[in-house]
C-alpha positions as CSV (number, residue, x, y, z in Angstrom):
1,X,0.0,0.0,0.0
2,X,2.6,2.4,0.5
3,X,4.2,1.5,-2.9
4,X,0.9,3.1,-4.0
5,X,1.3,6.5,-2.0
6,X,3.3,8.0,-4.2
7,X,1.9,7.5,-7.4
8,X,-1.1,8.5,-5.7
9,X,0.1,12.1,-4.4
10,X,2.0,12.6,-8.1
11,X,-1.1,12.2,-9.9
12,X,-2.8,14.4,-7.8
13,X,-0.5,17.3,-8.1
14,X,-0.6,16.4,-11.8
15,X,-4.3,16.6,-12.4
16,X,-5.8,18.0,-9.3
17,X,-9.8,18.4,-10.8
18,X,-9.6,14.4,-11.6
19,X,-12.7,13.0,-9.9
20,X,-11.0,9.6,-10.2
21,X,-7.4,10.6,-8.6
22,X,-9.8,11.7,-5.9
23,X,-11.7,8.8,-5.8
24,X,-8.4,6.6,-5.2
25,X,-6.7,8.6,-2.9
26,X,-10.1,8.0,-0.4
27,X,-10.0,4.6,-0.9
28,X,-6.0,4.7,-0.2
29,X,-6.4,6.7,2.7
30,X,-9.6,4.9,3.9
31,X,-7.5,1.6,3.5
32,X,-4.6,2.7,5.7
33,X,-7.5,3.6,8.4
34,X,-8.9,0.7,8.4
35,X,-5.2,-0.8,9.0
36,X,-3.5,1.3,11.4
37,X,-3.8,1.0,15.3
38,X,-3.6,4.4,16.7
39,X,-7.3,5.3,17.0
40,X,-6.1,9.3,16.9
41,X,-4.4,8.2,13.2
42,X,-7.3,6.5,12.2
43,X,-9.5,9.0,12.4
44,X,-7.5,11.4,11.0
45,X,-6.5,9.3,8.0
46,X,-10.6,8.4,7.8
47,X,-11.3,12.3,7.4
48,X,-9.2,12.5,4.5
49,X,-10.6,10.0,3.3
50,X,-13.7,11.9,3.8
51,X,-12.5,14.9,2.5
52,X,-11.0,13.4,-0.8
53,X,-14.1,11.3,-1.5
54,X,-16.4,14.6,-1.2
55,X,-13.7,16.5,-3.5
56,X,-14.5,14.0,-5.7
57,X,-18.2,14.3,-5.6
58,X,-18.0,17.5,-5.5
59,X,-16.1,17.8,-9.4
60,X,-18.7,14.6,-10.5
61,X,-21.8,14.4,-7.9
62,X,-23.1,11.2,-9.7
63,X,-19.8,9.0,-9.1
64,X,-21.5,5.7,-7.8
65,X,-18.4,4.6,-6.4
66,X,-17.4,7.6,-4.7
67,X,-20.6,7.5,-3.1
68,X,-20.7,4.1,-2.3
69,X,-17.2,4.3,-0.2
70,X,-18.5,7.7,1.0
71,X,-21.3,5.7,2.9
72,X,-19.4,2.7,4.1
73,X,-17.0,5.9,5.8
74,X,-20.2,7.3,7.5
75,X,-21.4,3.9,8.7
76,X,-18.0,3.5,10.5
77,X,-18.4,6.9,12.4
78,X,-22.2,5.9,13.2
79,X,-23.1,9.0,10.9
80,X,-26.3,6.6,10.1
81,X,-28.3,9.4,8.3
82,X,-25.5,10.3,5.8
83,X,-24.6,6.9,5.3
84,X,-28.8,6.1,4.3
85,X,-28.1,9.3,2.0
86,X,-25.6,8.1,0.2
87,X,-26.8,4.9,-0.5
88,X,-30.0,6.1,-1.6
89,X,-28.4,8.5,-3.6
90,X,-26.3,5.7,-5.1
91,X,-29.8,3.5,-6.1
92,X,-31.4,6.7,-7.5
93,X,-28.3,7.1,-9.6
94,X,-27.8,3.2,-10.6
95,X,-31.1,1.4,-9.2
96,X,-29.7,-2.4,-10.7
97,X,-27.0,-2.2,-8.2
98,X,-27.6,-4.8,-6.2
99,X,-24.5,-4.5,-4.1
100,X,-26.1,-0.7,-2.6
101,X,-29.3,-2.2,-1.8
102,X,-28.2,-4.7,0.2
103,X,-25.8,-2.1,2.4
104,X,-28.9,-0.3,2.0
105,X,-31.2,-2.6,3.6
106,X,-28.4,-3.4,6.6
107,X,-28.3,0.2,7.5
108,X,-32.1,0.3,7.9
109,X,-31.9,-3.1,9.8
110,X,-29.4,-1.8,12.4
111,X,-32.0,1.5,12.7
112,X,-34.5,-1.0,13.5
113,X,-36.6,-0.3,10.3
114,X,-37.3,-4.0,9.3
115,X,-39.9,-3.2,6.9
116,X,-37.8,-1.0,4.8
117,X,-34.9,-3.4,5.2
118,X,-37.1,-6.5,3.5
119,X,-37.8,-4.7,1.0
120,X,-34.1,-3.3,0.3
121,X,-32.9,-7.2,0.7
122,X,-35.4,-8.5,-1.4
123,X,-34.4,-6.2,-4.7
124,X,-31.1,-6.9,-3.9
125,X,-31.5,-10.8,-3.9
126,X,-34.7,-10.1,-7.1
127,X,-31.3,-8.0,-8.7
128,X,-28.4,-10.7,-7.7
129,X,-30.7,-13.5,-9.6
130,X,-30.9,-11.6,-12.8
131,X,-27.6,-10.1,-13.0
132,X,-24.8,-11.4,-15.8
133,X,-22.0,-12.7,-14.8
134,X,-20.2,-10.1,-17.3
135,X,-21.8,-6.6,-17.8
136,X,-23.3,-6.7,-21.5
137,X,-21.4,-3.2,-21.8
138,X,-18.0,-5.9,-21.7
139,X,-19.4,-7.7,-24.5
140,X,-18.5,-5.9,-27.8
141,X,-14.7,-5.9,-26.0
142,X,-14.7,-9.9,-26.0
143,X,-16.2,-10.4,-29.3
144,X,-14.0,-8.2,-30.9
145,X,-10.2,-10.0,-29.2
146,X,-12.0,-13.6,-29.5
C-alpha cells in the first residue's frame, strides 16, 4: 500500500480536478484507516478519506463509487443518516445495483426499520438473480479480441 502513496500524491499534483485521482486517494487513505492502530491516526486518516471522497463528488456528484465508499466511511463513524443518504443516492443514480441495496437494507436493519430493510434485501436478492456474470457493456470488447 505504501508503494501506492506516491503515485497516488504525483497524480494528484498532476491533475488535481480528476474526480478519479480523488476517488483513489479516499480509498487509499480509507484503507490505511482501516489498518493502522492508533485510533487518533485513524481517524485522522478516515477524514481524509472523507474529504477526498467529497472533493471527488464535488467535481462529478453522480460518481456511484465515490458515493458508495462515501457511505461505508459514515457507517464507520455511526453517521447513520448520511450513510442512508448516500446509498440512496447511489440507487437513484444506478437502481440495478444490487450490491447498494443490500448495504442499504443493513443500515435500515441496524435503525430497526425491518420493513424497509425486507424490502431493500429482497431487490437486492430479485437484482443478484438476474444479474450477468459479465456486464453486457464488456461484451463488444470480448467479441472483438475472441
Amino acid at each position: 500500500m505504501e508503494d501506492v502513496r506516491p503515485c497516488i500524491e504525483e497524480a494528484s499534483a498532476l491533475y488535481p480536478n480528476s474526480h478519479q485521482i480523488l476517488y483513489i486517494k479516499g480509498r487509499l487513505l480509507a484503507a490505511r484507516a482501516a489498518k493502522c492502530e492508533n485510533a487518533a491516526k485513524c481517524e485522522h486518516l478516515r477524514s481524509d478519506a472523507k474529504s477526498s471522497l467529497l472533493g471527488a463528488l464535488a467535481i462529478a456528484p453522480s460518481h456511484v463509487s465515490s458515493l458508495r465508499h462515501l457511505a461505508h466511511i459514515y457507517r464507520l463513524e455511526r453517521n447513520i443518516p448520511m450513510a442512508e443518504k448516500m446509498l440512496r443516492d447511489v440507487i437513484q443514480i444506478d437502481p440495478l445495483h444490487s450490491d447498494s441495496w443490500q448495504a442499504l437494507g443493513m443500515i435500515l436493519s441496524e435503525e430497526g426499520r425491518f420493513e424497509e430493510a425486507l424490502e431493500c434485501y429482497s431487490t437486492a436478492s430479485a437484482l443478484n438473480s438476474s444479474t450477468p456474470l459479465i456486464p453486457f457493456s464488456t461484451l463488444p470488447v470480448l467479441i472483438h479480441a475472441s
